[in-house]
Backbone bond lengths (Angstrom), bond angles and torsions (degrees), N, CA, C in turn:
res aa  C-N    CA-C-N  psi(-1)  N-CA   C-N-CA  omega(-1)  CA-C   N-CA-C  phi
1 X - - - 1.456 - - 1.520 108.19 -
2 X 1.389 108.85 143.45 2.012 120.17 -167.51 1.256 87.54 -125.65
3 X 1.569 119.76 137.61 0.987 123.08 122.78 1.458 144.80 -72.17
4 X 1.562 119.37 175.36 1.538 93.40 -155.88 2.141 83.47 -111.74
5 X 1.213 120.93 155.77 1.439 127.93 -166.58 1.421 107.84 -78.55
6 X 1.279 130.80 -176.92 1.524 127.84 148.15 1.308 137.75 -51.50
7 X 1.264 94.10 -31.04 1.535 115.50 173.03 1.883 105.67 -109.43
8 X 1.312 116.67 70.00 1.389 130.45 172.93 2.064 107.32 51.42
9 X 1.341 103.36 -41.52 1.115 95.51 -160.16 1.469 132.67 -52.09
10 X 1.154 129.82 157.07 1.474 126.15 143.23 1.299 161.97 -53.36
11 X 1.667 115.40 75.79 1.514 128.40 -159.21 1.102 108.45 -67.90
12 X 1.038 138.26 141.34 1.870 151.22 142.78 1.432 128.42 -68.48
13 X 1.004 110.87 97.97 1.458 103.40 -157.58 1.341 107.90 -93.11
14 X 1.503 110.22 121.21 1.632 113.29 -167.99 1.228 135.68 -32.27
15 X 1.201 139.71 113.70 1.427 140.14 173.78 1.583 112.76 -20.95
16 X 1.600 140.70 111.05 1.541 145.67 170.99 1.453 107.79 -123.95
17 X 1.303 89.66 125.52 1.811 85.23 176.76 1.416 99.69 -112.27
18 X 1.790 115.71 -36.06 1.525 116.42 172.92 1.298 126.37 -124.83
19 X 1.020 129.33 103.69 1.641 143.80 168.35 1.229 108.06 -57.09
20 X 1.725 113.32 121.33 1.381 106.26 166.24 1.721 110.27 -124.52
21 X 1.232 138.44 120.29 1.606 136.64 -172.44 1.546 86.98 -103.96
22 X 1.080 118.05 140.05 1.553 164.94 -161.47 1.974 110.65 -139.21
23 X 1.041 109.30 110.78 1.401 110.37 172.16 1.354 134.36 174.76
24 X 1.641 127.26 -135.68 1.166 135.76 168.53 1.645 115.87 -135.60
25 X 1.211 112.97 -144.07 1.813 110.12 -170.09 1.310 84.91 -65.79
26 X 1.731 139.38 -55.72 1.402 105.24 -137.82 1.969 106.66 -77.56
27 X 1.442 115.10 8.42 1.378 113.24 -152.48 2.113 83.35 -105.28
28 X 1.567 104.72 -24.28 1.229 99.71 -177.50 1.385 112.44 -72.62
29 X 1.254 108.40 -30.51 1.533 109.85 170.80 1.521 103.86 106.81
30 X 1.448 113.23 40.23 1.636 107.42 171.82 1.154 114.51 -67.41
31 X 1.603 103.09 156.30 1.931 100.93 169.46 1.694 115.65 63.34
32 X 1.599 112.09 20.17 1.486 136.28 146.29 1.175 111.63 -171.33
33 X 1.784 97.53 138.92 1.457 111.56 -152.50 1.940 95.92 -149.00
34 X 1.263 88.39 130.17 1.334 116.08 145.23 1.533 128.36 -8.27
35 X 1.210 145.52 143.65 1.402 133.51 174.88 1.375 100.74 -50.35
36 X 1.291 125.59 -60.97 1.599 148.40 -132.65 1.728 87.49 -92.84
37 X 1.582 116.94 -11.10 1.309 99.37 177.26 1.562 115.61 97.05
38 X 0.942 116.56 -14.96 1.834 114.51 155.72 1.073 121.15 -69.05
39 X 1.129 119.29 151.59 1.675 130.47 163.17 1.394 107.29 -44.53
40 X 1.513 109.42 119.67 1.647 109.13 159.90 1.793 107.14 -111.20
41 X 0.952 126.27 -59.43 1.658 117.47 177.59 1.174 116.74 69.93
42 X 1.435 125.53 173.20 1.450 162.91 176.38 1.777 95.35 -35.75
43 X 1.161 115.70 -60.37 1.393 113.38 -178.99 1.743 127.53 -84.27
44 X 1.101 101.60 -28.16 1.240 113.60 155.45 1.549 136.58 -25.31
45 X 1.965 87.32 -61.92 1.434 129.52 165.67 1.211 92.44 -52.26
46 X 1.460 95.41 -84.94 2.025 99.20 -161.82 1.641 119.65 -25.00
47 X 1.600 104.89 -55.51 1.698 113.02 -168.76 1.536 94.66 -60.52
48 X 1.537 135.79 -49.56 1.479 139.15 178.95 1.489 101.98 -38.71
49 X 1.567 120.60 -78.63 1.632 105.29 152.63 1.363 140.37 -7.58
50 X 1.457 124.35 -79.19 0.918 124.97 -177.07 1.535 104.30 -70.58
51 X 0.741 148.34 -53.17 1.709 141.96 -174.54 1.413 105.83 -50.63
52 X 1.543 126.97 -9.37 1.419 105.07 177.88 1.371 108.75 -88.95
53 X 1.591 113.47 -2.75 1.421 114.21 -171.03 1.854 115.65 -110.56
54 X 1.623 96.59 -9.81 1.343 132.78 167.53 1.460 124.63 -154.40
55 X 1.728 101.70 97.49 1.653 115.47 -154.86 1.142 102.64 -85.98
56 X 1.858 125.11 12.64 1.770 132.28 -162.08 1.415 90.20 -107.39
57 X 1.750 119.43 -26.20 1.318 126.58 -160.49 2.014 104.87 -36.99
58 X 0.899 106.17 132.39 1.671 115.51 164.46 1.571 110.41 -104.99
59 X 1.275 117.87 139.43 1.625 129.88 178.68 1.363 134.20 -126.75
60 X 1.476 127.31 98.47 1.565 112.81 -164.91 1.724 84.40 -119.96
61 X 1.350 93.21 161.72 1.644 100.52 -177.59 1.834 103.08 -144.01
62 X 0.889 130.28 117.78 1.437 149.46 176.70 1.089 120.43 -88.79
63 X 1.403 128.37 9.28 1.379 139.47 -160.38 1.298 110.95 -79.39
64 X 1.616 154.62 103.44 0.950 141.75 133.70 1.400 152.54 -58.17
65 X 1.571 125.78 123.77 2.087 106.17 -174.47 1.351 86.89 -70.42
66 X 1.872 92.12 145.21 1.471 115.28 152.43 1.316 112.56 98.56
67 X 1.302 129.91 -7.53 0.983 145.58 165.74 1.630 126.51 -72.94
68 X 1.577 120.88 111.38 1.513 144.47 175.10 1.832 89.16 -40.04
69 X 1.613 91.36 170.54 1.651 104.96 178.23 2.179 90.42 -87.23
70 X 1.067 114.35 -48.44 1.057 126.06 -176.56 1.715 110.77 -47.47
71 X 1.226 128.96 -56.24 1.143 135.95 166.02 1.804 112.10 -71.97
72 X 1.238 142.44 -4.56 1.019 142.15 139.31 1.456 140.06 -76.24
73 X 1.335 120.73 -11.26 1.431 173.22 127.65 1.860 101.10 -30.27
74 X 1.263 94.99 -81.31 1.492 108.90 166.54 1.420 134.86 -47.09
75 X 1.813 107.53 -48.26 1.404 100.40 177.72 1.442 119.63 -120.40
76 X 1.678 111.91 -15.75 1.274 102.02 155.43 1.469 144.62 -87.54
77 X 1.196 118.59 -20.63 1.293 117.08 170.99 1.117 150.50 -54.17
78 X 1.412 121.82 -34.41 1.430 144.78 151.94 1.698 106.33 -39.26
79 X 1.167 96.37 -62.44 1.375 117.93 -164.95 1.947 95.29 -59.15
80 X 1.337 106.82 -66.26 1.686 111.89 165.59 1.697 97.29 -20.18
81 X 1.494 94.28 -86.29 1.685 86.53 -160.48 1.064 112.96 -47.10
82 X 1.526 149.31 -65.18 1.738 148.07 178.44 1.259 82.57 -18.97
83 X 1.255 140.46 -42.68 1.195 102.88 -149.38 1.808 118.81 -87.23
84 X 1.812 104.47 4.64 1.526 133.96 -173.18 1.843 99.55 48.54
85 X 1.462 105.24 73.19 2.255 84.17 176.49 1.386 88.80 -108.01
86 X 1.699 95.54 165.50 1.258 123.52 -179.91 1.552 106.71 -91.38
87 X 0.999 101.88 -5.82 1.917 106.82 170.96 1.283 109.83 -151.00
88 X 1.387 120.67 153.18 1.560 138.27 176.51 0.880 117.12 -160.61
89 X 1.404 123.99 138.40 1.554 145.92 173.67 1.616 118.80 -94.11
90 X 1.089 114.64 115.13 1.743 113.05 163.81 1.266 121.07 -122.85
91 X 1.003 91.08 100.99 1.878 98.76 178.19 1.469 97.07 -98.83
92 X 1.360 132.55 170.90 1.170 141.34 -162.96 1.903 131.89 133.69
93 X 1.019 107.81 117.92 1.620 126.92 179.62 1.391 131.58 146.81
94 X 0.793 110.06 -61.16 2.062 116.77 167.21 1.606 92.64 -18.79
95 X 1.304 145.64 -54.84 1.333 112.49 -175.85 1.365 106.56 -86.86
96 X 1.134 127.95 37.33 1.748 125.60 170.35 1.761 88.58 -123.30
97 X 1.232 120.93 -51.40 1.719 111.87 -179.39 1.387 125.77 -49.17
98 X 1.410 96.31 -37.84 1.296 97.61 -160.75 1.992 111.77 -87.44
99 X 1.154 122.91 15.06 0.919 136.36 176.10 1.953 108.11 -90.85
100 X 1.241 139.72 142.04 0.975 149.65 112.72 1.549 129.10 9.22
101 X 1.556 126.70 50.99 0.963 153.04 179.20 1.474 127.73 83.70
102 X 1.282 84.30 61.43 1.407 107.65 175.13 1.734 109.11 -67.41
103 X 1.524 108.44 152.95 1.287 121.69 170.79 1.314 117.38 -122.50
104 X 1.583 91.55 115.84 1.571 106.09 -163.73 1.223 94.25 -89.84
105 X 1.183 144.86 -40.20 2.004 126.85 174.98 1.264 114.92 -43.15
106 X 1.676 104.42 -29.84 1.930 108.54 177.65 1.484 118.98 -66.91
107 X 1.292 107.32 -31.70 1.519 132.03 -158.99 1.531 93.92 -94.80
108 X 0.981 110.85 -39.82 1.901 122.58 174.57 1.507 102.68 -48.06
109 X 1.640 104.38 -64.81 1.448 126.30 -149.78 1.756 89.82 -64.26
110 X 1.211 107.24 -49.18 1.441 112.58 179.76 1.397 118.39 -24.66
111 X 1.594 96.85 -70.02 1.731 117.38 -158.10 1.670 99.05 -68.39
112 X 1.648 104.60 -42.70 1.508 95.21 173.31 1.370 128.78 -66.31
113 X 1.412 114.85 -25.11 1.503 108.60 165.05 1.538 115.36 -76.89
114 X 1.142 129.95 -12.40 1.577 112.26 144.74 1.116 138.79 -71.06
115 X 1.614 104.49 -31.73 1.597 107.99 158.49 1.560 127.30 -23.98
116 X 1.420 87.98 -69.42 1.461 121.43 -163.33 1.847 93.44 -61.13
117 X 1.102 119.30 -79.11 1.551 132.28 168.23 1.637 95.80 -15.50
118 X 1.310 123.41 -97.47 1.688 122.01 -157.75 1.465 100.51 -69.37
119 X 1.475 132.30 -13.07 1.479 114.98 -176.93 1.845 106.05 -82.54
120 X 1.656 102.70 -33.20 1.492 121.12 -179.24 1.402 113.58 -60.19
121 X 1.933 108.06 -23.64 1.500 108.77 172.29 1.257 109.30 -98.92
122 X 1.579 130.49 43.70 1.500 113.18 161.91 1.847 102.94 90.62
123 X 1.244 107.67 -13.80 1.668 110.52 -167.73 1.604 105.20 -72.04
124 X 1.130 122.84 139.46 1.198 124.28 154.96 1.574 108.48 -95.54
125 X 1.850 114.82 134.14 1.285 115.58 -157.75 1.932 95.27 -136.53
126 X 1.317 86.12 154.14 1.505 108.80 -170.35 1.565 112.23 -116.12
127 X 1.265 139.71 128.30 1.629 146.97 135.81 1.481 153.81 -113.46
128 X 1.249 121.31 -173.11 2.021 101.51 167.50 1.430 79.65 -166.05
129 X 1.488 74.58 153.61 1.183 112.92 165.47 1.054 136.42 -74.86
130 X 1.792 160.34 136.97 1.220 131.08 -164.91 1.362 110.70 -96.13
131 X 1.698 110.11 171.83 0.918 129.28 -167.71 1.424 109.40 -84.61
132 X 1.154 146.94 175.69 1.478 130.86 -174.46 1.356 104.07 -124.90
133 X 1.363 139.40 156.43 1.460 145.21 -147.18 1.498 83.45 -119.71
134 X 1.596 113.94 112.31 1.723 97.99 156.77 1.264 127.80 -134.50
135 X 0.844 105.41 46.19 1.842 115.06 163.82 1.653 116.47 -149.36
136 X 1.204 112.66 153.26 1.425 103.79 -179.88 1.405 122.83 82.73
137 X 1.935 120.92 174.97 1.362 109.72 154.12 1.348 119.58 -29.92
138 X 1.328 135.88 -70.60 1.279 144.30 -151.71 1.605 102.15 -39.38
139 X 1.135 109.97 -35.72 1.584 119.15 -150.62 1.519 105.73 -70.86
140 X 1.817 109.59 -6.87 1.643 86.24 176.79 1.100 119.85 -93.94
141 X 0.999 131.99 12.20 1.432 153.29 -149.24 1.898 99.02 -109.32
142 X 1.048 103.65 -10.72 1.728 112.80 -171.61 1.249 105.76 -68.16
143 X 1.353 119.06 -52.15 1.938 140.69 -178.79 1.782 80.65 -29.31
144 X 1.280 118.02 -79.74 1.272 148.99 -97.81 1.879 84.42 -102.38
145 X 1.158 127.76 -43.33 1.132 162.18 177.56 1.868 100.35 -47.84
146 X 1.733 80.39 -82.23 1.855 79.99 179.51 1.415 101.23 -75.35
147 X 1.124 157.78 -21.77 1.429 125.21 173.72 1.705 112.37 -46.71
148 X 1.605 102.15 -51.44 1.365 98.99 -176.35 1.558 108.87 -60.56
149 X 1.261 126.63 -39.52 1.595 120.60 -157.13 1.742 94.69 -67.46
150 X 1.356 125.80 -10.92 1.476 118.04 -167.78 1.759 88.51 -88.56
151 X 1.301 125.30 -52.07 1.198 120.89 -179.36 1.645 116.04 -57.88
152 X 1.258 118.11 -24.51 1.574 100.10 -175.98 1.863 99.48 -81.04
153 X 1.474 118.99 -30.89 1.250 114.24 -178.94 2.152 112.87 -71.99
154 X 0.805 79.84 -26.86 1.664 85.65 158.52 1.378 125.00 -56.23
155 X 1.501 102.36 -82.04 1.219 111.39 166.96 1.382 122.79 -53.48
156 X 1.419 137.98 -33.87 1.249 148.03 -179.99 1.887 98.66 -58.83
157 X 1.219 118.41 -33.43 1.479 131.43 -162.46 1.569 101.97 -81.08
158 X 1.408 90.47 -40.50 1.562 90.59 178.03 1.621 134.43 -93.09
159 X 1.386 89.77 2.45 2.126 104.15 174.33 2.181 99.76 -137.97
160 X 1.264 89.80 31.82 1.690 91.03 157.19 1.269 100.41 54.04
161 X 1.506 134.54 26.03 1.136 139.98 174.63 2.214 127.50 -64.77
162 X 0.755 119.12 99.45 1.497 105.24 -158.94 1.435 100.98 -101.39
163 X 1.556 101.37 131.50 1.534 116.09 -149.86 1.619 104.79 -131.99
164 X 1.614 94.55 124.49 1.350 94.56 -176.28 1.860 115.32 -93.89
165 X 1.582 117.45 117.79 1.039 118.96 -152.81 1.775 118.71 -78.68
166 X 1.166 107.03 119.55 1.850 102.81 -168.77 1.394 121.93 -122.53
167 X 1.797 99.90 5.94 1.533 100.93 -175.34 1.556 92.04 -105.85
168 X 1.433 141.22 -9.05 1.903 111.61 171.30 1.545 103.36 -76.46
169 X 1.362 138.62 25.79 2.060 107.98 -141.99 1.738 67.94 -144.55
170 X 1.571 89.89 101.33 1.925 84.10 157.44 1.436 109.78 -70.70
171 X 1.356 153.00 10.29 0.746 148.97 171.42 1.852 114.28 -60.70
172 X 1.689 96.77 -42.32 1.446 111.42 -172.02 1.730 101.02 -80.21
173 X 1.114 105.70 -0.95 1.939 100.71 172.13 1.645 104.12 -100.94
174 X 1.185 114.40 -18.34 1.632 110.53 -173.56 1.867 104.15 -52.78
175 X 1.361 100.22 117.93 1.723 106.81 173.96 1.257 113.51 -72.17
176 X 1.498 119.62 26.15 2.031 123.85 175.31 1.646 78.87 -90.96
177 X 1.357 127.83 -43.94 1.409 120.33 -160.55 1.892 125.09 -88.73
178 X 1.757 85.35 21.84 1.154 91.43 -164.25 1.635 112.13 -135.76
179 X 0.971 125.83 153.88 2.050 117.94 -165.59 1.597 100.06 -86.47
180 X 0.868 127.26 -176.11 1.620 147.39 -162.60 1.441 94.76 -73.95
181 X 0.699 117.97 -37.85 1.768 120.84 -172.45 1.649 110.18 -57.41
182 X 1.553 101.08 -72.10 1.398 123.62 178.01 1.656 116.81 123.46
183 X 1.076 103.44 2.54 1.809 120.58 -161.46 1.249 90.15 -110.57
184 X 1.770 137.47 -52.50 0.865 114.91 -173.51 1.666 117.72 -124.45
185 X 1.247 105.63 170.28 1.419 112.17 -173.23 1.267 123.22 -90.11
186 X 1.348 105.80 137.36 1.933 120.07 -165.62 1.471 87.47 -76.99
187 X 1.667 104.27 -177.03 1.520 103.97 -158.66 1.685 95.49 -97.94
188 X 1.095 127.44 24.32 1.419 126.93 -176.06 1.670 85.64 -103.01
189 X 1.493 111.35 -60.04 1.820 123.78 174.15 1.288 87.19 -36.78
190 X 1.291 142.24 -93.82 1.314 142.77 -137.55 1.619 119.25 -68.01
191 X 1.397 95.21 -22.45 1.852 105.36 171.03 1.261 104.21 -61.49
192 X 1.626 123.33 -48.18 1.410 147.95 -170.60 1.338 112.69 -63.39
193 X 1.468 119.50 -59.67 1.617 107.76 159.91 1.536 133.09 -72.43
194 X 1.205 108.45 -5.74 1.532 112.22 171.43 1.380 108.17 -74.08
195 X 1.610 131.87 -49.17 1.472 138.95 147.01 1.379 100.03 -26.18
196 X 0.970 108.88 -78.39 2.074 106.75 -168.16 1.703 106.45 -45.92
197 X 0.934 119.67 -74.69 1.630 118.25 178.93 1.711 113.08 -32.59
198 X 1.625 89.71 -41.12 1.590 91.25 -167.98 1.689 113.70 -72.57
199 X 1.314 117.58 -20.91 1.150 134.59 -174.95 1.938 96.62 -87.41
200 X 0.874 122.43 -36.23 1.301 134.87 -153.94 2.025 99.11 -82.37
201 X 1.558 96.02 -31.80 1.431 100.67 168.52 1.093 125.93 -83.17
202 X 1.392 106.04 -37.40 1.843 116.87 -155.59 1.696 87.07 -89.61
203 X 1.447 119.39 -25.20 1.442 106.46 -155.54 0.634 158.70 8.29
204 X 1.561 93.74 82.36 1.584 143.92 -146.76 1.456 117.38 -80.98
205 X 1.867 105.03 -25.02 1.477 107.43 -155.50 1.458 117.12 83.27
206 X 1.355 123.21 -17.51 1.654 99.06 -164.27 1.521 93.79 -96.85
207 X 1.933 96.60 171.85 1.278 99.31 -146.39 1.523 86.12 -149.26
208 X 1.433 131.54 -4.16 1.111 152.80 174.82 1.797 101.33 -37.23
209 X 0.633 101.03 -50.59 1.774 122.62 178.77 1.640 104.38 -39.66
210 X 1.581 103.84 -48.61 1.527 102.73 -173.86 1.659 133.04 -99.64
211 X 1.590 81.94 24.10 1.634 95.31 162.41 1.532 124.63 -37.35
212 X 1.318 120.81 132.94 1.345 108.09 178.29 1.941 117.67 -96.75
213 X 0.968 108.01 139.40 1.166 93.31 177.46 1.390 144.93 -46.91
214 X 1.478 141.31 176.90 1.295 127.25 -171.76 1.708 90.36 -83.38
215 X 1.395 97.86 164.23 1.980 95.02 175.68 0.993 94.56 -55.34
216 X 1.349 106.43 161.48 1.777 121.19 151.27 1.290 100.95 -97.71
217 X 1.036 109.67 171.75 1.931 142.26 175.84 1.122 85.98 -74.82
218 X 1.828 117.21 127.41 1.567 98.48 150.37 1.087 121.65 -108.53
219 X 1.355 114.55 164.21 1.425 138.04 -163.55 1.665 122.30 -77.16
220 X 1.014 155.00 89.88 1.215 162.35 131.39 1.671 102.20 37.96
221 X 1.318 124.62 148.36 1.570 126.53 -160.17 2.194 86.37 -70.62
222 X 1.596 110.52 -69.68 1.123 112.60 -173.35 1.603 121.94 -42.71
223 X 1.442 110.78 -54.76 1.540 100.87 149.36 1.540 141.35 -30.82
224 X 1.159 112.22 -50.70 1.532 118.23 163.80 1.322 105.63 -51.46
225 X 1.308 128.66 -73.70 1.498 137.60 -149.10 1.631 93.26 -67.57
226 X 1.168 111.13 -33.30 2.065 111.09 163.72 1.365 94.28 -26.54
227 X 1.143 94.49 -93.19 1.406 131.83 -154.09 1.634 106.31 -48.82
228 X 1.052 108.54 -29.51 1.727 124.13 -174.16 1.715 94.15 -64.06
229 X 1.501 94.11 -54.42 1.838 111.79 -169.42 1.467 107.09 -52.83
230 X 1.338 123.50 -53.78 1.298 164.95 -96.84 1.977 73.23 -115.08
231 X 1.232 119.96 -75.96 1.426 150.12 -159.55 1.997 88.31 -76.34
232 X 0.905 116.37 -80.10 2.000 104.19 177.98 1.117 120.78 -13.06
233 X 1.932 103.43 -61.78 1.594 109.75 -160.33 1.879 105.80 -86.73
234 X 1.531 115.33 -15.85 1.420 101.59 -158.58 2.059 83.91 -87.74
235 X 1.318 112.99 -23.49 1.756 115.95 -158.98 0.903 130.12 -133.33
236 X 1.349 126.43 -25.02 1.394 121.84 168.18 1.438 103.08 -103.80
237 X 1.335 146.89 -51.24 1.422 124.30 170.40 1.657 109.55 -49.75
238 X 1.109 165.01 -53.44 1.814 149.88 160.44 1.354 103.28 -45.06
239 X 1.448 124.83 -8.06 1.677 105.83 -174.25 1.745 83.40 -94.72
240 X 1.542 132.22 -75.08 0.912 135.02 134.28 1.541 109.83 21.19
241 X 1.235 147.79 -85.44 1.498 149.09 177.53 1.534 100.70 -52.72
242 X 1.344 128.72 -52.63 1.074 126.46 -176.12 1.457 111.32 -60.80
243 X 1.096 117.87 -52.04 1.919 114.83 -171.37 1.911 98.51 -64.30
244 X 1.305 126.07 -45.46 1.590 126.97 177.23 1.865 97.75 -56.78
245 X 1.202 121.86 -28.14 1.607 112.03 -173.83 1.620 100.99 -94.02
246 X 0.792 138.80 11.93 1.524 147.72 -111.78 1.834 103.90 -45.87
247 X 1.464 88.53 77.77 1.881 120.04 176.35 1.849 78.68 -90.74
248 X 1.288 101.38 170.56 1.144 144.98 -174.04 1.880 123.02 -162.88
249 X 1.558 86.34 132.40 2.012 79.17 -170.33 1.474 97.27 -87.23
250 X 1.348 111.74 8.17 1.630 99.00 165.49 1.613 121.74 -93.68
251 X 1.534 112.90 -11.36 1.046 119.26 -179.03 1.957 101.33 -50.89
252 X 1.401 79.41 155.09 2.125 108.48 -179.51 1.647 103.21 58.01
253 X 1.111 122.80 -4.14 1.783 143.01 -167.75 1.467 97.02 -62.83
254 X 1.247 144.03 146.22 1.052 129.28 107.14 1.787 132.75 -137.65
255 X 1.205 141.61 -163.60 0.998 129.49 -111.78 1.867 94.78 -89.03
256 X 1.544 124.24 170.98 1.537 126.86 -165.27 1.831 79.15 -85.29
257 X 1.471 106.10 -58.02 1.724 97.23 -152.04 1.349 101.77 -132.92
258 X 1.764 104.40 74.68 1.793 110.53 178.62 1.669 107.56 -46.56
259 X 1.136 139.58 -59.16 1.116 134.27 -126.08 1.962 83.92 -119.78
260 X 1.355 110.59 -170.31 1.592 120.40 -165.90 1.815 89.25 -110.48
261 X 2.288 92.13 129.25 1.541 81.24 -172.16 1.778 77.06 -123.15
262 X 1.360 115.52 -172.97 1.124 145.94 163.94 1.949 95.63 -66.48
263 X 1.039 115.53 135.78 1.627 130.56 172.55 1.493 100.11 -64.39
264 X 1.422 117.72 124.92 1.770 113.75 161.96 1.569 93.85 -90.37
265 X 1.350 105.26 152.99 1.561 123.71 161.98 1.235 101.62 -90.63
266 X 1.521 121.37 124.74 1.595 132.30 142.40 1.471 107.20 -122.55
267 X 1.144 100.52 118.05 1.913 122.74 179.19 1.902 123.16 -89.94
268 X 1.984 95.65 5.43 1.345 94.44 173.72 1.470 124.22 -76.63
């Protein structure tokens, strides 16, 4: 089965027999879930995609929340390769940026030595870039953000990496696409990057994905600063306590789908 491109044509969408996702919360799929109540997410989506075009497709996902690029580096990758896939996803950093002097050449060096690792085994590999935070606390974190997004497109250039792009499209900063927190993506966000990846593989041309939303209503100065307040005390002061305890919500965690399963269909 072909899909048809932006420009009418007929894409081929690469032969996958094994999907492997590599990551952190947003790859586990927090903040969209499953009927039964598991994490489904961004990759979830994606493998649902690709299995309609390869129904043999197999899918394991190793993704843990809370987890550094460095400690994902560490415990998933090995494990990735055993598992020999013909595709892999690494998303990874926002919990290394968003910390208080973080080193993004480390976090760089990271992602590119996985590059190099699953592209060196025959893997064809998938990424994005992030979206940039611009309003509010969140927003200082942007500096820090695009330095890294220039390094993954670097490195992505240099291990044939095909990268689905999410930091020009204010669309991908709109907080409709995003859960209460702000870190992670609601299941409309996660429908939205599963499109992007999926386009980003098949390279398809379509672009449908980066619709922008209808305006919103805006909100009144005191309203905002609510909501500003509202968002400090329920999430970033406990995220904040957590990095000084240095807890992790991935701690005792481990992975939704270690090993290579058959794709479930959920059509919600």
């Amino acid at each position: 089965m072909t899909p048809a491109s932006a420009t009418g044509d007929v894409v081929e969408i690469p032969r996958v027999e094994r999907f492997v996702a590599i990551g952190d919360s947003q790859t586990e799929g927090l903040h969209d879930y499953h009927a039964d109540g598991t994490p489904r997410g961004w990759a979830d989506r994606f493998a649902e995609a690709v299995a309609v075009h390869h129904p043999a497709l197999r899918y394991a996902n190793l993704a843990v929340r809370g987890k550094r690029t460095a400690e994902i580096r560490r415990s998933q990758l090995e494990p990735a390769l055993a598992l020999e896939p013909d595709l892999a996803s690494v998303m990874s950093g926002v919990n290394d940026v968003i910390r208080p002097g973080a080193d993004v050449d480390a976090v760089a060096a990271d992602l590119e030595a996985m590059y190099a690792a699953l592209a060196g085994a025959g893997c064809r590999v998938i990424a994005c870039t992030f979206p940039l935070p611009r309003t509010g606390l969140t927003a200082r974190v942007a500096p820090r953000l695009q330095a890294l997004n220039a390094r993954i497109r670097a490195a992505a250039a240099r291990h044939d990496v095909r990268v689905a792009e999410l930091e020009p499209l204010p669309m991908a900063s709109d907080l409709r696409l995003w859960a209460d927190d702000r870190i992670h993506l609601n299941p409309d966000g996660h429908a939205r990057l599963a499109a992007a990846m999926f386009s980003a593989f098949a390279q398809d041309g379509d672009t449908s994905w980066q619709a922008e939303l209808p305006d919103a209503r805006s909100r009144g100065r005191l309203a905002t600063a609510a909501s500003e307040a509202r968002w400090i005390a329920s999430y970033v002061v406990p995220k904040i306590g957590r990095m000084i305890r240095g807890v992790s919500s991935g701690d005792g965690r481990v992975a939704k789908r270690p090993g290579l399963e058959a794709v479930r269909r959920d059509d919600s």
